[in-house]
GUPAKE-619675 format. One record per residue: residue in one letter; x negated, y, z of N, C-alpha, C in turn. Coordinates in steps of 0.1 Angstrom, whole numbers, plus 2048, in hexadecimal, padded with zeros to 3 digits. Layout:
GUPAKE-619675
AXYZXYZXYZ
...
***
This chain:
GUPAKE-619675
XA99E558F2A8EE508FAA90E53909
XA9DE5B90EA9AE5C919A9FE50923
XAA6E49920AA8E3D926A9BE36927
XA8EE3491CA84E2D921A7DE3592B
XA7BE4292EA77E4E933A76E4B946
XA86E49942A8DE4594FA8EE36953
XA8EE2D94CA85E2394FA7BE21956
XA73E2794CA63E25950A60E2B963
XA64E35965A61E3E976A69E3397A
XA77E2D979A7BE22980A6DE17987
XA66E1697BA5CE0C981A5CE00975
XA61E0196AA65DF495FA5EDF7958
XA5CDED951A4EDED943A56DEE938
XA52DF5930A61DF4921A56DF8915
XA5ADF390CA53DF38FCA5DDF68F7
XA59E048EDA66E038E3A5DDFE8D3
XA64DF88D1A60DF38C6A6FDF78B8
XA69DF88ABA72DFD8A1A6FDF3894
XA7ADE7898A7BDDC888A7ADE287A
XA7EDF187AA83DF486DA73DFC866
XA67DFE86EA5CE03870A50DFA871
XA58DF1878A4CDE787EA41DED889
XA45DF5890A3CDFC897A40DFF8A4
XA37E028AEA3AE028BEA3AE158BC
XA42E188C7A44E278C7A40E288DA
XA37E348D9A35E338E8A3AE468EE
XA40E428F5A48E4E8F8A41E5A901
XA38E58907A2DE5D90DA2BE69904
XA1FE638FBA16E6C8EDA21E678E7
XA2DE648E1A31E668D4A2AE678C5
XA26E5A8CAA1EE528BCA23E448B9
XA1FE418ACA23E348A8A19E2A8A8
XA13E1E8A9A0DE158A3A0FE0C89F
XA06DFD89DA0BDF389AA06DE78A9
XA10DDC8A9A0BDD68B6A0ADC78B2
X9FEDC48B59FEDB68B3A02DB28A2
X9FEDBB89AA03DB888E9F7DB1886
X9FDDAD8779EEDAE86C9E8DB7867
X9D8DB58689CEDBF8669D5DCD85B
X9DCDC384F9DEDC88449EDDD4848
X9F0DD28519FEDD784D9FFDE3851
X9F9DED8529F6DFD8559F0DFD843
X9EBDF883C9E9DFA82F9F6DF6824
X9FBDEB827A0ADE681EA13DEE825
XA18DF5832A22DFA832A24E0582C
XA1CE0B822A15E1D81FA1BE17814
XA1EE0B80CA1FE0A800A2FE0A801
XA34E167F6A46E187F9A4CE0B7F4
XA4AE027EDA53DFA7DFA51DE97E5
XA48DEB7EDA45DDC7F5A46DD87FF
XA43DE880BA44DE2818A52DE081D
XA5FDE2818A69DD681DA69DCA81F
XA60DC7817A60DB5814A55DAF821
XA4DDB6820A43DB482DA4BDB683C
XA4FDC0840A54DC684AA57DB6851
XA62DB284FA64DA7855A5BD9E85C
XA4FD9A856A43D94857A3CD9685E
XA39DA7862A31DAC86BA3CDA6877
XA4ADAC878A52DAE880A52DA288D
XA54D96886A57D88887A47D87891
XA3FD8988CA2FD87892A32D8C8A0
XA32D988A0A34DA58A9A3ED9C8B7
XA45D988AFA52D8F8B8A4AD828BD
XA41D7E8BAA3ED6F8BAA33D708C5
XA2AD7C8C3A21D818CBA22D888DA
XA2CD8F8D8A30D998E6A38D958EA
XA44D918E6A52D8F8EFA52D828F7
XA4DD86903A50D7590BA5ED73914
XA5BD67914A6AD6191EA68D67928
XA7AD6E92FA7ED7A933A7ED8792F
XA77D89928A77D96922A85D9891D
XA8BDA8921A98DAB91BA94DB490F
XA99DB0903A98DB58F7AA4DBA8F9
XAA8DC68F6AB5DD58F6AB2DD88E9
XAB9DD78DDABBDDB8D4AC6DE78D5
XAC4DF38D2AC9E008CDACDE068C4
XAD7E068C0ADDE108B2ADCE058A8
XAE5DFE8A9AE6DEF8A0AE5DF0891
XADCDEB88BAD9DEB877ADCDD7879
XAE0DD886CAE1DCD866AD4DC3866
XAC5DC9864ABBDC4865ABCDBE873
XABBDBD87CABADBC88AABCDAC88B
XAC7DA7882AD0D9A882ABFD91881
XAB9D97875AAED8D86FAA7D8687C
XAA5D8F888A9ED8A892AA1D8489E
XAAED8389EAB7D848B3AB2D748B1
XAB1D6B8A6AB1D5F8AAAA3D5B8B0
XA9AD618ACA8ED608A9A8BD678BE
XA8ED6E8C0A90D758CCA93D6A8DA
XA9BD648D3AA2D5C8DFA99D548DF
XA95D498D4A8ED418D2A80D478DE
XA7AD518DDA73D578E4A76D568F3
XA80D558FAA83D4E90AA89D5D908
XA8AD6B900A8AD74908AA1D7390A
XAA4D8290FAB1D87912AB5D90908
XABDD8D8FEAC1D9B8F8ACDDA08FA
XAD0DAF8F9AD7DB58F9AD7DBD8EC
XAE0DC08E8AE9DCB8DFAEEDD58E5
XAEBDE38E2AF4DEE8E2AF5DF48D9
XB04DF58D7B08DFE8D0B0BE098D1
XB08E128CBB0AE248D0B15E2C8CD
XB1BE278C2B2BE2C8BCB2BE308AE
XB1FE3A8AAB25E3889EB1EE2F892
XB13E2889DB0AE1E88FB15E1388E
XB23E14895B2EE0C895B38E0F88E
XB40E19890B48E1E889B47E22878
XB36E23876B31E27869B30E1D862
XB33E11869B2AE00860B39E00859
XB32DF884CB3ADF4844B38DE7848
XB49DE383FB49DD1842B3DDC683E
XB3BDCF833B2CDC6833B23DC783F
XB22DD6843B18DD184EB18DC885E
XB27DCB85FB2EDC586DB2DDB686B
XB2EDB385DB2BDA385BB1FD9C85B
XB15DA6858B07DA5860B01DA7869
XB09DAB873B05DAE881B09D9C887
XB10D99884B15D8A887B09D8388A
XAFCD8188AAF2D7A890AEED8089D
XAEED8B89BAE6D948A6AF1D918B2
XAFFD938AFB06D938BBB07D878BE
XB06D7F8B7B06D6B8BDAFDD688C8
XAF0D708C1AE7D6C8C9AE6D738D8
XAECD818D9AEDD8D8E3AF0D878F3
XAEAD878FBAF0D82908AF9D8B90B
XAF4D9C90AAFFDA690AB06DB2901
XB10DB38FCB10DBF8F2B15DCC8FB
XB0FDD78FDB14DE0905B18DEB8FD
XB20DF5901B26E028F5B2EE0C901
XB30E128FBB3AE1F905B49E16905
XB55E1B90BB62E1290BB65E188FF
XB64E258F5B6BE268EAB69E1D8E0
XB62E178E0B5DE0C8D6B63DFF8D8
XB65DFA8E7B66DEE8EAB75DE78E3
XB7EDEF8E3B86DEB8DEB8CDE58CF
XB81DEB8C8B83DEB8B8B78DDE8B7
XB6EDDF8BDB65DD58C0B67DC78C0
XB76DC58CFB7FDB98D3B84DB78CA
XB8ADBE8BFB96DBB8B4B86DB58AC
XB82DB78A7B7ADB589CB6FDA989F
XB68DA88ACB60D9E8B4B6CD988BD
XB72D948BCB7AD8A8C8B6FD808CE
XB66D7A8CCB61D6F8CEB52D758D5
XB51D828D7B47D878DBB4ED908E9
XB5AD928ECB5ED9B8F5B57D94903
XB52D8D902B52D8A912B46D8D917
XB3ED9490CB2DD9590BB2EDA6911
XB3DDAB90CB3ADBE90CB3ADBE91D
XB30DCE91AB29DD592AB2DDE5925
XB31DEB930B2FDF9929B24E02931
XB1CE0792BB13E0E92AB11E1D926
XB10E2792CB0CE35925AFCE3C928
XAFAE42919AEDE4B921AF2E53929
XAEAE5A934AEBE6893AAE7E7392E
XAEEE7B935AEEE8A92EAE3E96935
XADAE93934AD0E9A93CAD1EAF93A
XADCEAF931AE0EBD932AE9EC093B
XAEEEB8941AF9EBA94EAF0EC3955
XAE4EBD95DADEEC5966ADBED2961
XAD2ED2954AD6EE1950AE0EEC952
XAEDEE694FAF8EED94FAFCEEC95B
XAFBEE5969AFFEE5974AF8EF397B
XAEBEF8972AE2F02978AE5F0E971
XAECF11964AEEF1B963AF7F25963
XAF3F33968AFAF3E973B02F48967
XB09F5096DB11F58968B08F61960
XAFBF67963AF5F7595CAEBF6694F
XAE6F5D954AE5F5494CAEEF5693E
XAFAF5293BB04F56936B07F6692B
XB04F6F93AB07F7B931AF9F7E928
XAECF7A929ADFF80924AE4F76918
XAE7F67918AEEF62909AF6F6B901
XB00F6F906B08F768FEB02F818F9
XAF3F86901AF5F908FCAEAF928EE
XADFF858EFAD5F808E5ADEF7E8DD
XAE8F768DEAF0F728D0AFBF7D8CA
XAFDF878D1B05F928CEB14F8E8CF
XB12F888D8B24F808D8B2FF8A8E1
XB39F8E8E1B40F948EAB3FF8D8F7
XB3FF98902B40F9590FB4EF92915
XB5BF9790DB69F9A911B76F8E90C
XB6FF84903B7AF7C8FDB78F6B8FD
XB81F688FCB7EF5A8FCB76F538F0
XB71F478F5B6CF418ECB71F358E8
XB71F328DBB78F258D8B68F1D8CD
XB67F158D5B5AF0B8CDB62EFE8C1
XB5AEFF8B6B62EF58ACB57EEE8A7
XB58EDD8AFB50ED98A9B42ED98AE
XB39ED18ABB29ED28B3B1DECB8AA
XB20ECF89CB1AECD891B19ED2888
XB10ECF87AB1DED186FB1BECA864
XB1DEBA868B20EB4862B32EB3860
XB37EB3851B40EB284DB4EEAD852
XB4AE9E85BB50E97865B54EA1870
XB51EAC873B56EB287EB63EB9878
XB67EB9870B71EBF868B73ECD86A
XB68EDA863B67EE4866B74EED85F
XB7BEE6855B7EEEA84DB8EEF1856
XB90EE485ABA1EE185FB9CEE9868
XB94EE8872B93EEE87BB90F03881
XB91F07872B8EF10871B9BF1A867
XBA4F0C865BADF12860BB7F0F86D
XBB7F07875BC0F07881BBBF17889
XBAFF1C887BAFF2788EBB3F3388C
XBB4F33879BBCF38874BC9F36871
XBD2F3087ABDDF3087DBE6F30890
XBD9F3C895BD8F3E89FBE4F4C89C
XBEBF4F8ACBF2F5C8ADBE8F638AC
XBECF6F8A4BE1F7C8A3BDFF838B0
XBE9F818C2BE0F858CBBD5F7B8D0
XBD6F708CCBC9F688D0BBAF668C8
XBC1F688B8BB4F6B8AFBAEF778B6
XBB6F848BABABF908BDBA5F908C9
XBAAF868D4BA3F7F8E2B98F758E0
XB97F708D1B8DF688D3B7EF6A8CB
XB7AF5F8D0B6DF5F8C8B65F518C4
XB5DF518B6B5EF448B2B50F3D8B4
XB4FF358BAB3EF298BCB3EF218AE
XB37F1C8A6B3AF1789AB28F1389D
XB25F098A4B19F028A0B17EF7899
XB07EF9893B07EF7882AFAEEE885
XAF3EEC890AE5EEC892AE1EDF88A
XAE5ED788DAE0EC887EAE9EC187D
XAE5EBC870AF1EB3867AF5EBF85D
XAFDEB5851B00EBF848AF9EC5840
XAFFEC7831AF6ECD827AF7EDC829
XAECEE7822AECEF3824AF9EF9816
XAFEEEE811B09EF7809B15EF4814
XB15EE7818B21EE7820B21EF182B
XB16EF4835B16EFE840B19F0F83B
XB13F0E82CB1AF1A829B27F1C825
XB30F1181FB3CF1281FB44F1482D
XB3FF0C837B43F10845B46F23846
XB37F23849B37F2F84AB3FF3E843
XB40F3B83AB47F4782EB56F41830
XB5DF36836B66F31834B6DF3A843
XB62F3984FB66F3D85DB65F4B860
XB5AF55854B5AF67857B67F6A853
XB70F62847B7AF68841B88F6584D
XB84F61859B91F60862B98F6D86C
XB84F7686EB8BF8586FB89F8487C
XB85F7E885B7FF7E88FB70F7A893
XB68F7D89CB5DF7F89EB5AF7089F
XB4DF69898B44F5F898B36F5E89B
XB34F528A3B25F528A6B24F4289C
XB17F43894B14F3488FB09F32892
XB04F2189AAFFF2489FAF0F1A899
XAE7F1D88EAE2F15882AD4F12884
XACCF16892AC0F12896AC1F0989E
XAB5F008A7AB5EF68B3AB5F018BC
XABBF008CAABDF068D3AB7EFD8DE
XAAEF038E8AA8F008F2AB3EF88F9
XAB2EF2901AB8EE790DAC3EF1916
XAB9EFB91CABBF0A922ACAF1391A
XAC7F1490EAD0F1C904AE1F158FD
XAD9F048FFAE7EFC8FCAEAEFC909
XAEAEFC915AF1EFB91CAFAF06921
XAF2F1091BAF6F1D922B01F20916
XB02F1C906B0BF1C901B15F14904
XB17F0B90BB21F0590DB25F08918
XB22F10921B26F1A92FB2EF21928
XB2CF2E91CB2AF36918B3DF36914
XB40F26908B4AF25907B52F22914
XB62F2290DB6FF24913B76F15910
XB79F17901B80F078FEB77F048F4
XB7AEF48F4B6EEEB8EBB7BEE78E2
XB78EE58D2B84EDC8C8B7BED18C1
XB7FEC38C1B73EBC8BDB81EB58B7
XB81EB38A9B87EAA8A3B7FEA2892
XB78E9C89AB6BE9888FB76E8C88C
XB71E8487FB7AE7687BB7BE6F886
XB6BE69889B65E6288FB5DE6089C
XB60E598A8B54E5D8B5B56E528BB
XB4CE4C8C6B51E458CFB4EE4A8DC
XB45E538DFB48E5E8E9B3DE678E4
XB43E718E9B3BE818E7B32E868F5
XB28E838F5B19E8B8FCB1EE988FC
XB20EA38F1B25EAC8F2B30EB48F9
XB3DEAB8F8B49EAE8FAB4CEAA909
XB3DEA590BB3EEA391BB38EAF923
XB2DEB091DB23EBD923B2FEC6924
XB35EC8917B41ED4919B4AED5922
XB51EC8926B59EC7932B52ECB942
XB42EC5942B3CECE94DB38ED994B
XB38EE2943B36EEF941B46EF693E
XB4DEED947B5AEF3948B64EFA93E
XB61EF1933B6DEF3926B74EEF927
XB80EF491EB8FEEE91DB8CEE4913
XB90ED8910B8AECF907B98ECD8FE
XB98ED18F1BA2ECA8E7B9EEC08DC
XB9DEB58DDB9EEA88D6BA5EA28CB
XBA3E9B8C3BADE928B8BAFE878C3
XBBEE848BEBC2E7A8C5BC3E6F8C2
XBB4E708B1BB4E638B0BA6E5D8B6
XBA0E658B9B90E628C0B94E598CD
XB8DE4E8D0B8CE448D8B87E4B8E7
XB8EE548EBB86E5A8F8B8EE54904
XB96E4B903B9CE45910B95E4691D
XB88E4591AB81E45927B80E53931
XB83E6092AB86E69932B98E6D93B
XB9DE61935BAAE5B93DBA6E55949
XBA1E48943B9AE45952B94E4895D
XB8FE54957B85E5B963B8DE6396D
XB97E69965BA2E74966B9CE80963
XB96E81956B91E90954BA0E91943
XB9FEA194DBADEA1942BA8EA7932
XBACEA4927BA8EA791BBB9EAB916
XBB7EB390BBC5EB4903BBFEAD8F6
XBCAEA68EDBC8EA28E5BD5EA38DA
XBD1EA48CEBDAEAA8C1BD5EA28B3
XBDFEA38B4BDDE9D8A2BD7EA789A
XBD4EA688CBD0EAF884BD7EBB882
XBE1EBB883BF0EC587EBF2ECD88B
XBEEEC9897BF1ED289DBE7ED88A9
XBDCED88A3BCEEDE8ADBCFEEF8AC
XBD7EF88A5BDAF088A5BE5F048B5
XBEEEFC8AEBFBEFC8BEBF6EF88C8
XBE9EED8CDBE5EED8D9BDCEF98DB
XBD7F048D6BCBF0C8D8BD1F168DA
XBE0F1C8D6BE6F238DDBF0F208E5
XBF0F158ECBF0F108F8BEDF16902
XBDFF12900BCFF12905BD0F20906
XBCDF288FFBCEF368FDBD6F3D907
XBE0F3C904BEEF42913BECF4291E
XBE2F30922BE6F30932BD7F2F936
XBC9F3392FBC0F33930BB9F2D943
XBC2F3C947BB9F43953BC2F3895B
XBC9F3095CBCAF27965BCDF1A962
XBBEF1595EBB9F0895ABAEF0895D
XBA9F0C965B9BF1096FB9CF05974
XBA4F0097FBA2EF3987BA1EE9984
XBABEE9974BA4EDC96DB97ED996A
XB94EE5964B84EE4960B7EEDE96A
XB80EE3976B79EE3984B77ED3981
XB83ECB985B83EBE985B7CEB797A
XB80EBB970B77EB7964B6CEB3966
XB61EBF967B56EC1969B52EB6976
XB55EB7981B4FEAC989B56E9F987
XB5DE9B97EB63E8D97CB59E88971
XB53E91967B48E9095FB3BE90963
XB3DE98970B28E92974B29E8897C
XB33E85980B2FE73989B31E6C982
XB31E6C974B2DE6296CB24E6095D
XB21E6C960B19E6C952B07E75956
XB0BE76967AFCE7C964AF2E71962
XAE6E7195DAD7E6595FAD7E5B96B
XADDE62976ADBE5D985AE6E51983
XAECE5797EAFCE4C97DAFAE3F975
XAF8E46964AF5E3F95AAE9E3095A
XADEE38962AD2E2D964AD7E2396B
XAE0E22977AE1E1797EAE9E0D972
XAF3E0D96CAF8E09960AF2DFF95B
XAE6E0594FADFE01949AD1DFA953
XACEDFC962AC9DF0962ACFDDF96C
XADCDEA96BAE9DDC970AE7DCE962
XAE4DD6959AEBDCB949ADCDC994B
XAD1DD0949AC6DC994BABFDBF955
XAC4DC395CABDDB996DAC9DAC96E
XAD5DB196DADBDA2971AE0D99967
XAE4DA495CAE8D9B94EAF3D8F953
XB00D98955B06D9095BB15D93959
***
């Protein structure tokens, strides 16, 4: 919501509206209702075994009622349902857009990519991060001429742009972390996809002077079942060096200061089309290690330097990393400001109301 947020103080009128609910969401009070709907449908939607069949019905009204010619309809986080309507939209005089976020893309099965085929017919624009665009072009040929690239802002950058050194040490010392050793962060989940497993055996195939210099970040905060996070966990005390896990929501304040806190970031999940995270990390001046099959080309572009490794060999880049630690500062340096001129809100918003205003 903070793109409508940020919208809205621009001076834009915006409705979020949710097909899969039938219901208007207002971001203010964070409440739901119904808009322009039938009397009945706050009573049939309560019924579990029926209201699929309705939804549509209300939906289509809702469309027929509110959306007038010019209105830009932005559809978000692409579902297969979405298709039922883009015709019905246009027909309406309005603009639509598609965005895709990365992984309601990478996750679709062929079935569903074959039902997105209305929605993008009808799309004046489909926008996505550039990790996507590519697999996109192979698959949509006949749509590439519609793609825009678009990012949210990361409204934790400012956070982290503000936090100080004793900031820092009062973390370490709530979480009982050592003040004296490096930190190596694995992962920013714990969902299974982050590959906790490999990744924790690459640390355990660390030289033993670097296992006793370091120390382990292993956040757990959501995603993931509570047998799998325990397997994590019992899997990472047995490596014999000190761990922090990190299995509650952490304030704005506390993630940021955790990602000061660390040294190097290792992110080799299957799947991403960019990481919100693994960015904040690069401005809170991590060393960043990567799979080199993750679509991150765009931190090429920018020139922010990443290392990247196959599965087999994330222990050999980390004691790389390890060795030459203390003089890879300037990269960071660079890092870090090559990542806030483009990913803070200030940056991002102009973006998104380029694709909105000129559609072009």
């Amino acid at each position: 919501m903070e793109l409508v947020q940020r919208l809205q103080n621009e001076g834009h009128s915006v409705l979020v509206y949710d097909f899969i609910s039938a219901k208007i969401y207002d971001p203010l009070t964070e409440t739901t209702s119904y808009l322009n709907s039938y009397w009945w449908a706050p009573w049939v939607l309560k019924l579990k075994y029926i209201r699929r069949l309705f939804i549509p019905i209300i939906n289509r009204k809702c469309i027929s009622k509110e959306f007038k010619p010019g209105d830009v309809v932005s559809v978000h986080y692409v579902h297969e349902e979405y298709s039922l309507y883009a015709e019905q939209i246009k027909q309406q005089g309005c603009r639509l857009i598609t965005t895709f976020w990365g992984s309601d893309y990478f996750r679709a099965t062929d079935k569903q990519k074959i039902a997105y085929q209305p929605l993008l017919m009808y799309s004046d624009l489909i926008t996505m991060v550039e990790g996507v665009q590519s697999i996109f072009k192979e698959e949509y040929p006949e749509y590439k001429h519609k793609i825009r690239t678009t990012y949210f802002g990361l409204k934790l950058l400012d956070v982290i742009k503000n936090v100080k050194e004793e900031d820092i040490a009062l973390f370490k010392q709530k979480y009982q972390i050592p003040s004296n050793k490096i930190i190596i962060s694995i992962g920013y989940n714990g969902i299974p996809e982050q590959q906790h497993y490999k990744l924790i055996e690459a640390i355990k195939s660390l030289k033993d002077e670097h296992k006793s210099a370091a120390h382990l970040f292993v956040p757990l905060t959501y995603g993931g079942t509570l047998e799998y996070k325990g397997q994590v966990k019992a899997l990472a005390k047995e490596l014999g060096l000190s761990v922090t896990f990190f299995e509650t929501r952490l304030t704005d304040i506390e993630l940021a200061t955790m990602r000061c806190a660390s040294d190097v970031v290792v992110n080799i999940q299957k799947t991403d089309a960019f990481s919100g995270a693994l960015s904040e990390s690069l401005v809170a001046g991590n060393i960043v290690i990567v799979g080199d099959w993750l679509p991150y080309d765009v931190y090429d572009q920018w020139g922010v330097k990443v290392i990247r490794t196959d599965e087999d060999s994330v222990a050999l880049h980390l004691n790389n990393v390890l060795e030459c630690i203390n003089g890879l500062e300037e990269t960071c340096e660079k890092n870090k400001q090559l990542v806030l001129g483009r990913l803070t809100w200030d940056s991002t918003l102009k973006l998104w109301i380029k694709v909105y205003e000129n559609l072009n």
